[in-house]
C-alpha positions in Angstrom: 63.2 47.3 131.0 63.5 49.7 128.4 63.0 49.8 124.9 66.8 50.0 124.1 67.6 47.5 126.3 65.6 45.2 124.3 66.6 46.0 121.5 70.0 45.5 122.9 69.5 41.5 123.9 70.4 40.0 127.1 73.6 41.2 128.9 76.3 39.2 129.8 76.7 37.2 132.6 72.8 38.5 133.8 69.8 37.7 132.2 67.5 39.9 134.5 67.6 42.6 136.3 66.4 40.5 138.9 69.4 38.3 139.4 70.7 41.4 141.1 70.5 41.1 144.8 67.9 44.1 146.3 68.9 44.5 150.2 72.0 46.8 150.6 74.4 44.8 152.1 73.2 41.6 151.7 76.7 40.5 150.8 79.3 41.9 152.7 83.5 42.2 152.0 85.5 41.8 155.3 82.2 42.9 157.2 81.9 46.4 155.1 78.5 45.6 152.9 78.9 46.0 149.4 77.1 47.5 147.1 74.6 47.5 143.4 76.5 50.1 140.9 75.2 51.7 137.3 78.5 52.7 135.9 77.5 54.9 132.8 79.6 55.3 130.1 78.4 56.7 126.6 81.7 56.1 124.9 83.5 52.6 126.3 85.4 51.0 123.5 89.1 51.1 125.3 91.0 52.0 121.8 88.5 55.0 121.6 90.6 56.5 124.7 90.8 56.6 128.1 87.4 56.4 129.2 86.7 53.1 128.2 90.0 51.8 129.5 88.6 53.3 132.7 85.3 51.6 132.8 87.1 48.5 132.1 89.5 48.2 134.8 87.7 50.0 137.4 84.7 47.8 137.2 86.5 44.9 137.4 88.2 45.9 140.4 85.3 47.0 141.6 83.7 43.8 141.7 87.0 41.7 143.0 86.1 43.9 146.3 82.9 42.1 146.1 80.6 44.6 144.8 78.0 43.9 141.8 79.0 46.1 138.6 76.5 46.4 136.2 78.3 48.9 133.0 75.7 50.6 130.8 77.3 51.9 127.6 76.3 52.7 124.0 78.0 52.5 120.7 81.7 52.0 121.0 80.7 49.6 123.7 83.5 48.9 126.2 85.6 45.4 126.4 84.4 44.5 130.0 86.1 41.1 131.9 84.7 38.3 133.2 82.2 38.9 136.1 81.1 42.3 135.0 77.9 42.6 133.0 77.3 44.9 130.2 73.5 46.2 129.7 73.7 48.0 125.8 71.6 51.1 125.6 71.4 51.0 121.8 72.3 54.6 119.7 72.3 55.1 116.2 75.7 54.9 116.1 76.4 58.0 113.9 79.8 57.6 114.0 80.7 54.0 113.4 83.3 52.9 110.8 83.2 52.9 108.1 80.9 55.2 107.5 80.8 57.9 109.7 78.5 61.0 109.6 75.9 58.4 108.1 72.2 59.4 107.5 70.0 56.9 109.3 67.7 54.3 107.3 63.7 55.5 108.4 62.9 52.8 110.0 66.2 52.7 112.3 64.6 55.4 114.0 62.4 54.9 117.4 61.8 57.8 118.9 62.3 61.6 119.3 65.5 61.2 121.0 67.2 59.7 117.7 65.8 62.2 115.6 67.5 64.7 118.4 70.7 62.9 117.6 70.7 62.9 113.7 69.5 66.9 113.8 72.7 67.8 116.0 74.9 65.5 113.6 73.5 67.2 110.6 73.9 70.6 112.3 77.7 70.3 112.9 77.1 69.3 116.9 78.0 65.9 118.7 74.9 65.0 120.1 75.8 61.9 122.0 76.9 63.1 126.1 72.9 64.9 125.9 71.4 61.7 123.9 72.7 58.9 126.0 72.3 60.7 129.4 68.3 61.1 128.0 68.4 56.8 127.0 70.3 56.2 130.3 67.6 57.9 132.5 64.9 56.1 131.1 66.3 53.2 131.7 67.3 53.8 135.2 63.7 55.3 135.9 62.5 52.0 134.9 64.9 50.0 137.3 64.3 51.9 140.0 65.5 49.9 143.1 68.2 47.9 141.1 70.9 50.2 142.0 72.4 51.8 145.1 74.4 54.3 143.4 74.7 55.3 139.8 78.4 56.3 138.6 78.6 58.5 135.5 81.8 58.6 133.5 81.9 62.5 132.1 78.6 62.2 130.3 77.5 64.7 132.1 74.3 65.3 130.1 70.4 67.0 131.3 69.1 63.5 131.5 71.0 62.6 134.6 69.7 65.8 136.3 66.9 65.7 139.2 68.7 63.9 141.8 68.2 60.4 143.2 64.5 60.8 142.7 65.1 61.0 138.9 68.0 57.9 139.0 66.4 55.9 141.1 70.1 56.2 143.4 72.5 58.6 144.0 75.0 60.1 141.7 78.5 59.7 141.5 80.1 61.8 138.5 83.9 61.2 137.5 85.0 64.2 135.3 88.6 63.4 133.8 89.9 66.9 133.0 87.1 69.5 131.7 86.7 69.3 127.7 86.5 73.1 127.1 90.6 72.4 127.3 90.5 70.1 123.7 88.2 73.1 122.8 90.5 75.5 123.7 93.7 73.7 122.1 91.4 72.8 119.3 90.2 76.4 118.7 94.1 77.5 119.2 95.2 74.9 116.2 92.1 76.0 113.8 93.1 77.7 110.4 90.5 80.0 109.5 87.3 81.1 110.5 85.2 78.2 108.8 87.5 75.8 110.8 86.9 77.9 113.9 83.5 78.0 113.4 83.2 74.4 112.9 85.1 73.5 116.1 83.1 75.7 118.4 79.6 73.8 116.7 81.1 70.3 117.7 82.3 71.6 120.9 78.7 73.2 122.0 77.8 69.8 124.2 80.6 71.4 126.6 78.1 74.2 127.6 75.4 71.7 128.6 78.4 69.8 130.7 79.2 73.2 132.5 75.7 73.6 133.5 74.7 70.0 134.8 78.4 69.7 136.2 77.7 73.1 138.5 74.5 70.8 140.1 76.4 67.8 141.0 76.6 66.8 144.5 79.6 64.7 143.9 82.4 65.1 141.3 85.4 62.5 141.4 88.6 63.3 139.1 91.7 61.7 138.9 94.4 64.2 139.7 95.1 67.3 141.6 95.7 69.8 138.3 92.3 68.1 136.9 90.4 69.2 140.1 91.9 72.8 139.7 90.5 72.6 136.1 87.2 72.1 137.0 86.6 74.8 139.9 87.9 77.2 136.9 86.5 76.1 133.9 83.2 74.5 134.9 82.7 76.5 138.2 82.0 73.2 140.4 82.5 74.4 144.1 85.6 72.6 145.1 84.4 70.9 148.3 82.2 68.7 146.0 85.2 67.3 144.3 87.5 64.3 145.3 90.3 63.1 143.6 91.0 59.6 143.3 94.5 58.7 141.4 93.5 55.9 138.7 96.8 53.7 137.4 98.5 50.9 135.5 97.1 47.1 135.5 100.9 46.2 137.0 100.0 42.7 136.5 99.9 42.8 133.0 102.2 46.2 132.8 105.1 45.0 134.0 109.1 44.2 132.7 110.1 41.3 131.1 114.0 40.8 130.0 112.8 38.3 127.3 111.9 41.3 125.3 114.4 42.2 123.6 115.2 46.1 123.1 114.8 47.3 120.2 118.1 50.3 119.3 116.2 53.9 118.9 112.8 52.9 119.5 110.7 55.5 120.8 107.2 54.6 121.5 104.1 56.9 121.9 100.3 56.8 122.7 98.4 59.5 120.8 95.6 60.3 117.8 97.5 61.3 115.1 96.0 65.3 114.6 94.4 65.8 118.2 96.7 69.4 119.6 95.9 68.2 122.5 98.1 65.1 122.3 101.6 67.4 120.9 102.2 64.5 118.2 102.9 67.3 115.9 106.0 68.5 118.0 107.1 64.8 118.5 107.6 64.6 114.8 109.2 67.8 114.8 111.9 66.3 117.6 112.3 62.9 115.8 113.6 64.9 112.5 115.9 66.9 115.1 117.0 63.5 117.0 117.8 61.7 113.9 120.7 64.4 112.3 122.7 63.0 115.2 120.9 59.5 115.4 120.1 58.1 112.7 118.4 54.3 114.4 116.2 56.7 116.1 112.5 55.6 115.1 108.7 56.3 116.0 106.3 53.7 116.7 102.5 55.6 117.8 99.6 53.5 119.2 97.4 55.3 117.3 94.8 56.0 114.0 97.6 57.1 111.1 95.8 60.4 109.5 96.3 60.3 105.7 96.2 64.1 105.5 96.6 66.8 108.2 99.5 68.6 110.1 101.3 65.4 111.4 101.2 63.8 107.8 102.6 66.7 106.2 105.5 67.3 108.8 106.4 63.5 107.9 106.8 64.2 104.6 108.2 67.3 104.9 110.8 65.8 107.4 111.4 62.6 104.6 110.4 60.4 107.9 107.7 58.0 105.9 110.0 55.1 106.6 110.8 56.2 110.8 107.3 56.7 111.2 104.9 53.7 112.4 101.4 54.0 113.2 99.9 50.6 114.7 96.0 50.1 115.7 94.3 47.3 116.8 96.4 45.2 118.2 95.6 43.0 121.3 96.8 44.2 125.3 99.8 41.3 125.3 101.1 43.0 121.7 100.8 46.8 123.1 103.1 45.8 126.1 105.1 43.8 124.3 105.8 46.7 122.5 106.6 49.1 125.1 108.5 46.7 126.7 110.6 46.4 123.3 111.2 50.3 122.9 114.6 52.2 124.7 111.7 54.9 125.6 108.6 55.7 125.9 107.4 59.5 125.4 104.0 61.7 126.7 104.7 64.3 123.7 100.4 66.0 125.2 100.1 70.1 125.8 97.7 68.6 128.6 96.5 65.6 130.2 94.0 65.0 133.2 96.2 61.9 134.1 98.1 60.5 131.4 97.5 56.6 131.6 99.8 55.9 128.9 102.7 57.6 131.5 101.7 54.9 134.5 101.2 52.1 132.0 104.6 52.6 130.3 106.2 53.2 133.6 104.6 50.1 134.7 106.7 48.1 132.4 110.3 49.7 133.3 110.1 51.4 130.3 112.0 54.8 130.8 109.9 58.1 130.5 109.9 61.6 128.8 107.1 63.3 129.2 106.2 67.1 129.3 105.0 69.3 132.1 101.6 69.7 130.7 98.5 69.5 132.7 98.6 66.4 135.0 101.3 64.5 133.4 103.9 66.0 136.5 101.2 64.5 139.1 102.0 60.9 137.5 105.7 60.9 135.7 107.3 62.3 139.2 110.5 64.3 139.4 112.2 65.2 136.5 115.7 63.4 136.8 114.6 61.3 139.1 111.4 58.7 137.6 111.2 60.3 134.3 112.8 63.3 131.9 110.3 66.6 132.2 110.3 68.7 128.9 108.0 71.8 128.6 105.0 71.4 126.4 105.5 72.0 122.8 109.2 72.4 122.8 110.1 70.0 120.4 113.9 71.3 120.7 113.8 70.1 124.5 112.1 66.9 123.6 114.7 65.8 121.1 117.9 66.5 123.5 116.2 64.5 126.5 115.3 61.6 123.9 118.9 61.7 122.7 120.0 61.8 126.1 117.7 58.4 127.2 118.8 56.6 124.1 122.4 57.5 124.8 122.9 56.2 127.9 122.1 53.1 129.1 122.9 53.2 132.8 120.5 56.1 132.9 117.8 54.0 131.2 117.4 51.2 133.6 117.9 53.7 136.6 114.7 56.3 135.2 112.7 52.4 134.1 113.2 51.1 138.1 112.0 54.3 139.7 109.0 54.7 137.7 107.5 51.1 138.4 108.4 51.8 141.6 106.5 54.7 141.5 103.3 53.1 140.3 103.0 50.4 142.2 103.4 52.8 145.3 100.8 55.1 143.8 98.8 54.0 140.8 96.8 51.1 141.0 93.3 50.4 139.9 92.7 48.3 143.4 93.8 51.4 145.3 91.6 53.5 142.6 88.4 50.7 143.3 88.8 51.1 146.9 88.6 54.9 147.2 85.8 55.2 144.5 83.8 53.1 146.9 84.4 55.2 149.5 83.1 57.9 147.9 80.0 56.0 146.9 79.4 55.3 150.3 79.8 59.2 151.2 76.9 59.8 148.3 74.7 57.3 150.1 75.2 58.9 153.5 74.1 62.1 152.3 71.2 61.4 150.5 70.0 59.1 153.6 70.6 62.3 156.0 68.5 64.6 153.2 66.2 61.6 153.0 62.7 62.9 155.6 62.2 59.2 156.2 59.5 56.9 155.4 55.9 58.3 154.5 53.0 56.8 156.5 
């Protein structure tokens, strides 16, 4: 075991690599033999974003088919449930609250990949995707045979380069949309050229993920616009991607008339000056929505910026007291919430999936959500499961909000169709299931490459 490992302490629920079992298919799931999966994630914590509410509710379901999860993950590390171990591959955690952009203590570092981190920090970069991919490989180098397939969730760093022989197992690589489009957005938003400048230095790790992403064998994404995304903006081939829809947890995303409604309130998922998310133009809407209805309110799931372009179009729009930012509280609160509002809004220029769409859905929540990236792919038909507003149009958003607060028969009809929707479509069993299969599919091809035993 590695250093960083540890360092780390034991991991839950195994207290050596050893408890894993080392014969592929020595336990089996209605006869189909399961399997040993590394699922990387260098950023897990599930109020960080998506990726760590990935991690968390795949690898569950993952191991309810029967297979043995084991999630490695650095600082924010992810909220995993019962059953699925976590192994801690210990960074310096730059970025930790509340003191980010910290200078390290000299004896917190160990070796030359920390002082890689701290040089990118202090040179404007984010040096974590290429750090933890470089503390992840050393650690699967020294478990090889512990694993039959390694998963990486959009790391996509140089250390998980060189192929099973490197890993120890196959690699499977889930990409969620390519970040050059934040950079892009980002770059689009930037005032000035020291701003500019600035985001392209933070955003340099996205040329490293363009060149390991190109020598993949096997990229999994999780919608059809995502997939387009990544033939054009990372130049994967397109026969080495698969997409596999992920979804709501419908168990615990689901209606409950106990909740009582709450008259005007408009809920929405989103980091508070991120362009990518549109908060800015749902602002912009809720000023317009509220000359004709006045109850209308904001509550975002979200970080509240104290300066920025969102804070100043609240005060510019006198909405300090329609605006609510809440953080931190628990999975029952956030549904309970959703469930409480007259509609639930996707306000993003682009998303790879939108999660925040299925999960509101999920609860019979009624929808409006733009056009932007992927969000079509999971809100369905405008009319029909949701309201469809073109990205940044916060004229278009405040007439179909007014529209959905206005009229209740079209609320329950838009909130029915949309669970229905997701539970025909977005689940994380059905997304468990055809990740394995694609697992299996990187196993079979590296046993065909494979020239056999040596002698």
């Amino acid at each position: 075991m590695t250093a960083e490992a540890v360092e780390a302490g034991p991991r839950q629920g195994v207290t050596d690599p050893g408890d894993i079992p080392r014969v592929l298919g020595r336990a089996r799931t209605g006869g189909t033999p399961t399997l040993r999966i590394a699922l990387l994630t260098y950023k897990g914590n599930p109020f960080c974003g998506g990726q760590g509410v990935y991690v968390r509710h795949l690898s569950r379901e993952l191991a309810r088919l029967g297979h043995t999860v084991e999630v490695i993950g650095s600082q924010p590390y992810p909220t995993l449930d019962e059953g699925v171990p976590l192994t801690e591959i210990a960074s310096l955690d730059l970025y930790r609250s509340p003191d980010p952009f910290r200078t390290p203590k000299r004896d917190e570092y160990r070796d030359w990949i920390d002082a890689l981190e701290v040089a990118t920090m202090w040179t404007g970069g984010f040096p974590e995707p290429l750090t933890f991919s470089l503390r992840a490989r050393r650690m699967l180098a020294a478990r090889r045979g512990d694993f039959d397939v390694v998963h990486d969730n959009q790391t996509l760093g140089y250390g998980l380069l060189g192929g099973p022989r490197a890993l120890g197992a196959p690699l499977v690589t889930t990409i969620h949309h390519p970040i050059t489009v934040d950079r892009g957005l980002e770059l689009d938003a930037a005032d000035g050229w020291k701003r500019r400048l600035s985001v392209r230095r933070w955003y340099a790790f996205t040329s490293m993920q363009k060149r390991v992403a190109r020598r993949l064998p096997s990229v999994l994404t999780v919608s059809g616009t995502s997939r387009q995304e990544i033939v054009e903006h990372l130049g994967v081939r397109e026969d080495r991607i698969r997409v596999v829809h992920i979804g709501a947890d419908t168990d615990l995303w689901s209606p409950d008339p106990s909740v009582a409604e709450v008259p005007g309130r408009i809920v929405t998922t989103s980091s508070a000056d991120v362009p990518l998310k549109g908060l800015i133009h749902l602002i912009e809407a809720l000023a317009k929505l509220r000359t004709e209805n006045p109850d209308a309110h904001l509550v975002v799931v979200g970080k509240r910026a104290e300066d920025g372009p969102v804070a100043r179009a609240i005060e510019r729009y006198g909405l300090e007291g329609a605006v609510e930012f809440v953080k931190g509280i628990t999975d029952a609160e956030l549904v309970d919430l959703v469930r409480s509002a007259q509609v639930s809004c996707v306000p993003s220029l682009y998303e790879g999936f939108s999660l925040p769409a299925a999960e509101a859905m999920a609860t019979g929540t009624p929808l409006v959500a733009t056009t932007g990236g992927a969000i079509p792919e999971v809100a369905g038909p405008d009319g029909e499961t949701c309201l469809a507003v073109p990205p940044g149009d916060a004229g278009a958003l405040a007439a179909a909000l007014g529209r959905v607060l206005g009229d209740p028969e079209l609320r329950a009809r838009l909130g029915a169709a949309g669970r229905a929707r997701v539970l025909d479509r977005f689940t994380w069993a059905r997304a468990a299931q055809g990740t394995a299969e694609l697992y299996r599919e990187a196993i079979a091809r590296r046993g065909a490459a494979s020239p056999g035993p040596r002698r």
